[in-house]
VEXTIMI-73873 format. One record per residue (C-alpha): residue in three letters; y, z, x. Coordinates in Angstrom, 1 decimal. Layout:
! VEXTIMI-73873
<pt vexpa="Ala" c2="Y" c3="Z" c1="X"/>
...
//
This chain:
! VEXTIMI-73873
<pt vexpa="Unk" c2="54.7" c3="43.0" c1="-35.3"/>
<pt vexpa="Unk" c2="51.9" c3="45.7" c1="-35.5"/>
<pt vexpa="Unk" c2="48.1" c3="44.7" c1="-37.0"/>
<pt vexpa="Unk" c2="47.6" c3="47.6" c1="-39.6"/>
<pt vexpa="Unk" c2="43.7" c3="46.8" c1="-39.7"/>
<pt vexpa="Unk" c2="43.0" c3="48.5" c1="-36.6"/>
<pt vexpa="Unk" c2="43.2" c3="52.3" c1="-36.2"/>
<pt vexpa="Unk" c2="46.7" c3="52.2" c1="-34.1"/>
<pt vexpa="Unk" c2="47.5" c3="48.1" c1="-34.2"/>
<pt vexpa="Unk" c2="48.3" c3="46.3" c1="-31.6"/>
<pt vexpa="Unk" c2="50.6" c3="43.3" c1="-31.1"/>
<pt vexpa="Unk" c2="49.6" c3="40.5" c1="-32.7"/>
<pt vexpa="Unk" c2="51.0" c3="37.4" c1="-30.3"/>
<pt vexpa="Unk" c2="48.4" c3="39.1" c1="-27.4"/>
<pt vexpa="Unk" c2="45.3" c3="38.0" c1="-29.2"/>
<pt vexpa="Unk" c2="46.1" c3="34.6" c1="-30.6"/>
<pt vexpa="Unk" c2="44.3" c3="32.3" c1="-27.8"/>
<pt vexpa="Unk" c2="41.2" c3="35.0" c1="-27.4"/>
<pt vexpa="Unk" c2="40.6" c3="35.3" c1="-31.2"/>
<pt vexpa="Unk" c2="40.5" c3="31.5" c1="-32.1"/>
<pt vexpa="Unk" c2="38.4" c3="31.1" c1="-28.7"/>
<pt vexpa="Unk" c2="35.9" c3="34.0" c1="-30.3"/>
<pt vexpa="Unk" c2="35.9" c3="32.7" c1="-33.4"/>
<pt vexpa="Unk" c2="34.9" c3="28.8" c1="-32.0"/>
<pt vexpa="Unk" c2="32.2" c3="31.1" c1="-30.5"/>
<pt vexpa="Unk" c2="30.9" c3="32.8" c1="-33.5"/>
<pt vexpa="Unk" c2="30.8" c3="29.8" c1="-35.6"/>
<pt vexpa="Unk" c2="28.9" c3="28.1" c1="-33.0"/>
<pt vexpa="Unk" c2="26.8" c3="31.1" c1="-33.2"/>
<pt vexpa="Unk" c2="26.4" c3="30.8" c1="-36.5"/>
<pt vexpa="Unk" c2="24.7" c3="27.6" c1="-36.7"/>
<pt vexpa="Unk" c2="22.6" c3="28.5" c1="-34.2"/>
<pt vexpa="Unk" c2="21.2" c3="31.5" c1="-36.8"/>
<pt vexpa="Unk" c2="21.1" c3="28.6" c1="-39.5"/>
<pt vexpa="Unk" c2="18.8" c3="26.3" c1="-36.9"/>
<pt vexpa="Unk" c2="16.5" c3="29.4" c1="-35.8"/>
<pt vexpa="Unk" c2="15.9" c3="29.3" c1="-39.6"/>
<pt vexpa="Unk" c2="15.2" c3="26.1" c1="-40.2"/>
<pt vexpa="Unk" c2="12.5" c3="26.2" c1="-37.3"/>
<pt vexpa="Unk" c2="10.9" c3="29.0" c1="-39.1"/>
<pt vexpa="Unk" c2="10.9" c3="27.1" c1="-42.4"/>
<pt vexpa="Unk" c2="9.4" c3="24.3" c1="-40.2"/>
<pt vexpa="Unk" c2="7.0" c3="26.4" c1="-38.6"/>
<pt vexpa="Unk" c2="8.3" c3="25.6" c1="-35.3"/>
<pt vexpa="Unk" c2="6.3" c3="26.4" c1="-32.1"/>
<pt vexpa="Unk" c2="7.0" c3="30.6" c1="-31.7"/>
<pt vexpa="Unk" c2="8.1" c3="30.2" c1="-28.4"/>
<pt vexpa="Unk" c2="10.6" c3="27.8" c1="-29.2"/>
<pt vexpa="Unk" c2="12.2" c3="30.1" c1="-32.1"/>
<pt vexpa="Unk" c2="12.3" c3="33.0" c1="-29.4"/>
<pt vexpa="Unk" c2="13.5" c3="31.6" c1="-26.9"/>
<pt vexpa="Unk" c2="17.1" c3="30.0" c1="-29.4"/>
<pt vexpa="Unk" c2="16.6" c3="34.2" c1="-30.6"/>
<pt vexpa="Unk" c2="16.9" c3="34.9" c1="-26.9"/>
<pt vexpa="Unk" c2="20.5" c3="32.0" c1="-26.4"/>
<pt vexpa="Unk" c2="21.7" c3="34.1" c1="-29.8"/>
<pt vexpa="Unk" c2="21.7" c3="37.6" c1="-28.6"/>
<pt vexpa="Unk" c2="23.3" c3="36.5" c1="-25.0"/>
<pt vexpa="Unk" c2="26.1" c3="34.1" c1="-26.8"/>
<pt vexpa="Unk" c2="26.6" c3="37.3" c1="-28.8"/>
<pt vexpa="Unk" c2="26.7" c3="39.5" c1="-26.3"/>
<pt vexpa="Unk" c2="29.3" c3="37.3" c1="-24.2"/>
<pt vexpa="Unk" c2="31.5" c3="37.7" c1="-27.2"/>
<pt vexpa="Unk" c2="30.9" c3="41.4" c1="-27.2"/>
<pt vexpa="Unk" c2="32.0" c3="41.9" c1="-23.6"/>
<pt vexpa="Unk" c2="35.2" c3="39.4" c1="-24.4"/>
<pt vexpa="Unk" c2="36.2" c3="41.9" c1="-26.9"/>
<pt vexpa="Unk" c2="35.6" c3="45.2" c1="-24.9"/>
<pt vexpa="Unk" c2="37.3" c3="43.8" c1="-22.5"/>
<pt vexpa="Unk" c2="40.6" c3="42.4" c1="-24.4"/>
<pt vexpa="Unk" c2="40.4" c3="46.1" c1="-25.8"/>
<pt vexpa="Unk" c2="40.2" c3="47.9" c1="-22.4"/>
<pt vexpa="Unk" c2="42.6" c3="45.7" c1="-21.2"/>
<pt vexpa="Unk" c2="45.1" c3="46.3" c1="-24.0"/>
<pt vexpa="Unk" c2="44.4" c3="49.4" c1="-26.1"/>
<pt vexpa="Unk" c2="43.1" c3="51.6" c1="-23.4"/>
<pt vexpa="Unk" c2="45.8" c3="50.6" c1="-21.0"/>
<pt vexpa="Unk" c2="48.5" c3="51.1" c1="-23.5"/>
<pt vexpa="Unk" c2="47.0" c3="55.0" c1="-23.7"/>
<pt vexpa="Unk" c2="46.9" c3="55.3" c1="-20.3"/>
<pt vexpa="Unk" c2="50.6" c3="53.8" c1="-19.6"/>
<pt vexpa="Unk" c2="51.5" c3="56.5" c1="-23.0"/>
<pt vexpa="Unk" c2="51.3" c3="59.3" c1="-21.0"/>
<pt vexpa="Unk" c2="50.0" c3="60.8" c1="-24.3"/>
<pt vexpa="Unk" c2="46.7" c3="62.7" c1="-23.5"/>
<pt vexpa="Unk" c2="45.1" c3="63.1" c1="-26.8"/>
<pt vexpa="Unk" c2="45.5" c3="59.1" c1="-27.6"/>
<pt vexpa="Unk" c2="43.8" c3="58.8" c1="-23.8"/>
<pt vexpa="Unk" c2="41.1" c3="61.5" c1="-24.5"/>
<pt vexpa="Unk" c2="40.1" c3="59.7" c1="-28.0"/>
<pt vexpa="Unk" c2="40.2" c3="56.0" c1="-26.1"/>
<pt vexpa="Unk" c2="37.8" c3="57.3" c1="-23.7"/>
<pt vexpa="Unk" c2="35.5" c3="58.8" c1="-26.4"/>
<pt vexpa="Unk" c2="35.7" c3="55.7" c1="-28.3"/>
<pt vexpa="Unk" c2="34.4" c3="54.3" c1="-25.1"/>
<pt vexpa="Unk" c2="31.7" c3="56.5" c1="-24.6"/>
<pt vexpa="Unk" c2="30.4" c3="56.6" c1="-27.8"/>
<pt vexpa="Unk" c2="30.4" c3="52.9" c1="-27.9"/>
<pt vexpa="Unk" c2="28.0" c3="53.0" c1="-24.5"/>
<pt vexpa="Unk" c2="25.9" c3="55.3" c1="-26.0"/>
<pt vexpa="Unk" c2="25.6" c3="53.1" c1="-28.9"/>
<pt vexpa="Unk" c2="24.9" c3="49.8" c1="-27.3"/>
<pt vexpa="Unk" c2="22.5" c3="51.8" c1="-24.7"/>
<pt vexpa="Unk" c2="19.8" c3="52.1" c1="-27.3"/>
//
């Protein structure tokens, strides 16, 4: 069975265990958000509301890497194993476009 929402789909069964994992992240995430707001409501000390800013962005981050890499490790492969050279040339531009994105 094939996920439509993604430009090719991918096989659903891979991504069970990693998406309820990431999800368990991002919800955690999310209450950190609603607590950096509630110190700013409280007019917490600054360097305390930067600092849970700062634990945000990495937890975020690790769940950005855990995706690139379940993607390299599934959609890129599967264009490299293809054969086909134009589904490996766009992969690899995805790729590079993302870098150039996230290098801002």
């Amino acid at each position: 069975m094939l996920d439509k929402y993604t430009q090719w789909g991918y096989v659903s069964s891979m991504h069970t265990k990693p998406k309820s994992a990431r999800l368990k992240s991002l919800n955690r995430i999310e209450g950190q958000v609603r607590g950096i707001a509630r110190m700013i409501e409280e007019e917490r000390y600054c360097i305390d509301i930067v600092t849970q800013i700062s634990a945000v962005r990495a937890a975020l981050r690790r769940v950005e890497e855990e995706v690139l890499q379940e993607h390299i490790a599934h959609c890129v492969e599967h264009a490299i194993q293809s054969g086909d050279a134009n589904d490996q040339r766009e992969k690899i531009a995805e790729l590079m476009e993302l870098l150039k994105r996230t290098a801002r």
